[in-house]
C-alpha positions in Angstrom: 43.1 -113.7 -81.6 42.5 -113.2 -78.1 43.6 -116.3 -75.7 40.2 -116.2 -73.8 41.5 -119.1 -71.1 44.7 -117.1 -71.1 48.2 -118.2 -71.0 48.0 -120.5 -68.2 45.6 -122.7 -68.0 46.1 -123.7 -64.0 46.3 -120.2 -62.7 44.0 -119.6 -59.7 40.4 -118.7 -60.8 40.4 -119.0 -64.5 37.0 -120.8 -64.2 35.7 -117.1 -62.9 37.1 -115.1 -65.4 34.6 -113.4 -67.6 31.6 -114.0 -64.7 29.6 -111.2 -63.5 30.4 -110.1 -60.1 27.3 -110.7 -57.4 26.7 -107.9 -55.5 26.0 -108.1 -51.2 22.9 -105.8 -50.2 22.4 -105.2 -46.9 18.5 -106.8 -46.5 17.0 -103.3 -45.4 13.6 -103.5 -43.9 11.0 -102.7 -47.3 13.6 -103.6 -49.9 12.1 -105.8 -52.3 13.7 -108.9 -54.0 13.0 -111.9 -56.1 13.9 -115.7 -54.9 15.7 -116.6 -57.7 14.6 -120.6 -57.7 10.7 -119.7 -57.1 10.6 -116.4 -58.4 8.3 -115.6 -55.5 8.6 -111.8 -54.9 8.6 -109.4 -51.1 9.7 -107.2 -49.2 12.1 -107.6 -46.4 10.1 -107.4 -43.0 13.1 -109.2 -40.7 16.4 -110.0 -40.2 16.9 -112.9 -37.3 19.4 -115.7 -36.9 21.4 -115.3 -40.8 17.6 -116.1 -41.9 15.2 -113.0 -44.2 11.5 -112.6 -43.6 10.0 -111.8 -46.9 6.3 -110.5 -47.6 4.8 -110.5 -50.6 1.9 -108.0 -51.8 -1.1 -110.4 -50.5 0.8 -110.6 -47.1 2.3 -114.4 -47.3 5.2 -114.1 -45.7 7.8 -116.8 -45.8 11.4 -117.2 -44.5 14.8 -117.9 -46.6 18.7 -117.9 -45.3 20.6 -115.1 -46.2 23.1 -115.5 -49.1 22.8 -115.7 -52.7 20.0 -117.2 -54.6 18.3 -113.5 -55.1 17.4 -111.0 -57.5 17.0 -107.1 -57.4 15.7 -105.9 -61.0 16.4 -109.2 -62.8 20.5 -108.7 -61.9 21.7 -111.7 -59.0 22.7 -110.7 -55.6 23.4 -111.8 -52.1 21.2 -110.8 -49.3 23.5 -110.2 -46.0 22.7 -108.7 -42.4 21.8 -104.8 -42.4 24.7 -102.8 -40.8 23.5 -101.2 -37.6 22.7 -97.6 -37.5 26.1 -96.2 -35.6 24.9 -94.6 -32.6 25.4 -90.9 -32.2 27.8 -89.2 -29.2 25.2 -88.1 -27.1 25.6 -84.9 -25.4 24.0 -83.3 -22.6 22.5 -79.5 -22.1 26.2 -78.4 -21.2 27.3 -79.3 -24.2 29.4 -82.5 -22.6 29.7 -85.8 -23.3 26.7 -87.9 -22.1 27.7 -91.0 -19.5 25.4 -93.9 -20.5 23.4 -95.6 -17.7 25.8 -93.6 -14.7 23.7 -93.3 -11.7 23.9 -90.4 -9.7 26.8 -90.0 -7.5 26.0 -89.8 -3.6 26.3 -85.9 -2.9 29.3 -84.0 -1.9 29.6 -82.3 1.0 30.5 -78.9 -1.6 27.9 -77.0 -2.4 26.9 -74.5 -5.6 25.1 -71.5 -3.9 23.0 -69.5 -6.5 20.7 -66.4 -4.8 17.2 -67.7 -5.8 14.9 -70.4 -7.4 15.0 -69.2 -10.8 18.7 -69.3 -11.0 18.7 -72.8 -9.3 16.0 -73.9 -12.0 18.6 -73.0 -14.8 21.0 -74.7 -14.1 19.9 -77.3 -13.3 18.2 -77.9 -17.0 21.4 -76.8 -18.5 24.2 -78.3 -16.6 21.8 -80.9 -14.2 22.9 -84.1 -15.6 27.0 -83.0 -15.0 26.1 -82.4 -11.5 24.4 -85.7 -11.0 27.5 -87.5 -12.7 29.5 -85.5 -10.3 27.4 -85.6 -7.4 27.2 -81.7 -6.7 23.9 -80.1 -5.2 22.8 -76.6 -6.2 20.9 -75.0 -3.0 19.4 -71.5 -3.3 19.8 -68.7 -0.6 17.2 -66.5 -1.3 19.8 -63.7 -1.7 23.3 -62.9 -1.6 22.3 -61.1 1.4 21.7 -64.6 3.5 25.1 -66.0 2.0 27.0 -64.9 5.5 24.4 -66.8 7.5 24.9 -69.2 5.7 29.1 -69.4 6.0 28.4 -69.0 9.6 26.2 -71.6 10.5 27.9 -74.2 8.4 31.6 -73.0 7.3 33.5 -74.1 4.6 36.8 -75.9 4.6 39.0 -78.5 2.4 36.4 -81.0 2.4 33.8 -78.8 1.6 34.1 -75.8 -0.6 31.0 -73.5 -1.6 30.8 -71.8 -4.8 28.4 -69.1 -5.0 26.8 -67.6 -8.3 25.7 -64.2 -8.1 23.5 -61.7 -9.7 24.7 -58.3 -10.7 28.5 -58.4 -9.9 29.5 -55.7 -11.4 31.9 -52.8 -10.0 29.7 -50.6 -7.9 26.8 -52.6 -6.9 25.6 -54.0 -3.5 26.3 -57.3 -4.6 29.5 -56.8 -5.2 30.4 -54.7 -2.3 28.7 -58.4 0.0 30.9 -60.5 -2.7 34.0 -58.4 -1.5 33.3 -58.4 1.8 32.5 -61.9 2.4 36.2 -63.4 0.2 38.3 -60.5 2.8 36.8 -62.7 6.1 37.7 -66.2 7.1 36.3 -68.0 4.6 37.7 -67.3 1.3 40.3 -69.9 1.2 37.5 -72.2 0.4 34.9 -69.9 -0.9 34.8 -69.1 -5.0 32.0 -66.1 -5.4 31.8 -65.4 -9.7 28.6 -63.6 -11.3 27.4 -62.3 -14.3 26.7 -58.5 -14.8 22.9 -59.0 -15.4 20.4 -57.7 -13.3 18.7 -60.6 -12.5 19.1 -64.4 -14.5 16.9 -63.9 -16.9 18.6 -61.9 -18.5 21.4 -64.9 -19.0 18.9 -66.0 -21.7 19.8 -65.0 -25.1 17.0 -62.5 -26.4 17.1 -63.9 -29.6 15.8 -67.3 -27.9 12.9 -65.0 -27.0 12.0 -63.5 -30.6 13.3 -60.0 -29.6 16.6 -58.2 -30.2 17.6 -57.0 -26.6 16.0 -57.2 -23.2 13.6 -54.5 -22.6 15.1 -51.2 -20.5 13.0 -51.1 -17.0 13.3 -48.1 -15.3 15.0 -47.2 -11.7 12.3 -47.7 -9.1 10.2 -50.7 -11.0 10.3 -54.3 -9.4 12.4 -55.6 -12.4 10.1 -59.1 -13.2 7.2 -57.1 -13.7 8.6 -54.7 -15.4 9.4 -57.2 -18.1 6.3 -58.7 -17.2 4.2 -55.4 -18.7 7.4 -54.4 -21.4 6.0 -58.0 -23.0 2.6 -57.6 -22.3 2.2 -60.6 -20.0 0.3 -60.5 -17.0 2.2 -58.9 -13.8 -0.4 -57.7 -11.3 -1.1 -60.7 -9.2 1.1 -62.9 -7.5 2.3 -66.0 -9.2 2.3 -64.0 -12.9 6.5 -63.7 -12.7 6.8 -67.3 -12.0 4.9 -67.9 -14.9 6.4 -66.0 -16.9 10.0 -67.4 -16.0 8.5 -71.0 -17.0 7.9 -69.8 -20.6 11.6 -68.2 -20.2 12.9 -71.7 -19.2 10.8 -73.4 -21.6 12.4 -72.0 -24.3 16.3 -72.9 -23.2 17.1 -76.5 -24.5 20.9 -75.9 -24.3 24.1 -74.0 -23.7 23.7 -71.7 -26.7 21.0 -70.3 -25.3 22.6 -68.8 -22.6 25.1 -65.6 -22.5 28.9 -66.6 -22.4 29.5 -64.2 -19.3 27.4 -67.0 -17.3 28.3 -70.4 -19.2 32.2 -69.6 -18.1 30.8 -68.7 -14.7 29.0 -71.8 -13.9 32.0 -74.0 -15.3 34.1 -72.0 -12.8 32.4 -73.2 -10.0 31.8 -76.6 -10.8 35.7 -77.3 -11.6 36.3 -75.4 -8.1 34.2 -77.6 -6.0 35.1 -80.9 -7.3 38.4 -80.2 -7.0 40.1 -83.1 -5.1 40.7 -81.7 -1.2 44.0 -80.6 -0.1 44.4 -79.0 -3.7 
């Protein structure tokens, strides 16, 4: 026959042995329990201070310390605090992580220089909150053309380094042959130029964000912008229709991946280059 108080009688918690375990439950918001002394009957509508608010269907609600002294489907259980929802890493555009409540930095004196608005526009929606945490301005030049003005007027050095994204660096074009031209003078030592082989920065939006397989062909002699402008059908006679049409283009980019590699590695270039301590 089986010893049901066991072979030793003053071992540690024989008076438990053979009780059924009370389970904790987390007092969700909607779960519904019984008061076990009252049998009064709710749901959960708040947790505050170790205490349960408790609404029944007619909408008296009453107010009970968390703990035991409850029942889910007739079986006893103990009503503790919900867990908190863990938050999620947060990441920006760029794919880094996000800095919670960082104010902008006060600007450095380095500069990005990108050719014209559009180009400014995407990066900042795609890499805008790195360059805030960094504090690194993005200033347009209207053209690569302007970029030697630009060197002139205000030259860089080991406190302040430009980097310049281009449009169309690719072996052969005028671009390139200013690019070239411009890192041979006096400036290179604090000068980065990169670019992406892409006619203009539109084309540094994935297609597929668009809908469409590839970016239309325009040919030799068209003004590019409208030339998409009329491959899509959009409107591209009067003036203002290509700015439009690059705000449904932006529109549509929400991160990195929409974006060609052969700028996200370009971009990244820069930014590492002119936040690079001085004297490096």
């Amino acid at each position: 026959m089986d010893d049901m108080y066991g072979s030793d009688v003053l071992a540690a918690g024989w008076r438990d042995r053979g009780a059924k375990k009370v389970l904790d439950v987390p007092a969700e918001r909607d779960l519904v329990v019984e008061v076990a002394g009252d049998g009064y009957c709710g749901a959960v509508t708040r947790v505050q201070g170790g205490n349960v608010e408790l609404e029944d269907r007619v909408g008296r609600k009453r107010v009970f310390p968390l703990g035991g002294g409850f029942l889910i489907d007739g079986e006893p259980v103990r009503l503790t605090a919900p867990v908190p929802p863990k938050q999620a890493v947060r990441r920006t555009a760029s794919g880094s992580f996000a800095v919670g409540d960082q104010r902008a930095r006060t600007a450095l004196p380095s500069r990005i220089l990108v050719e014209g608005k559009h180009d400014a526009e995407l990066v900042e929606k795609v890499w805008g909150a790195d360059l805030r945490v960094e504090g690194v301005v993005v200033e347009y030049l209207e053209g690569v053309d302007k970029l030697d003005e630009l060197l002139q007027s205000a030259p860089p050095n080991s406190a302040r380094r430009y980097g310049g994204l281009v449009d169309h660096l690719v072996p052969g074009s005028k671009e390139t042959r200013i690019a070239d031209a411009i890192m041979r003078g006096p400036h290179g030592r604090h000068l980065k130029i990169v670019g992406h082989p892409f006619i203009d920065v539109w084309q540094c939006v994935k297609p597929q964000v668009l809908g469409i397989q590839r970016w239309p062909e325009i040919p030799r002699g068209t003004d590019w912008k409208t030339g998409i402008c009329k491959a899509f059908g959009w409107p591209h006679t009067e003036q203002g229709d290509t700015g439009r049409a690059w705000q449904h283009i932006l529109g549509k980019v929400t991160t990195y991946r929409d974006l060609e590699p052969a700028l996200l590695g370009r971009v990244e270039e820069l930014i590492d280059f002119v936040t690079e301590p001085a004297g490096r």
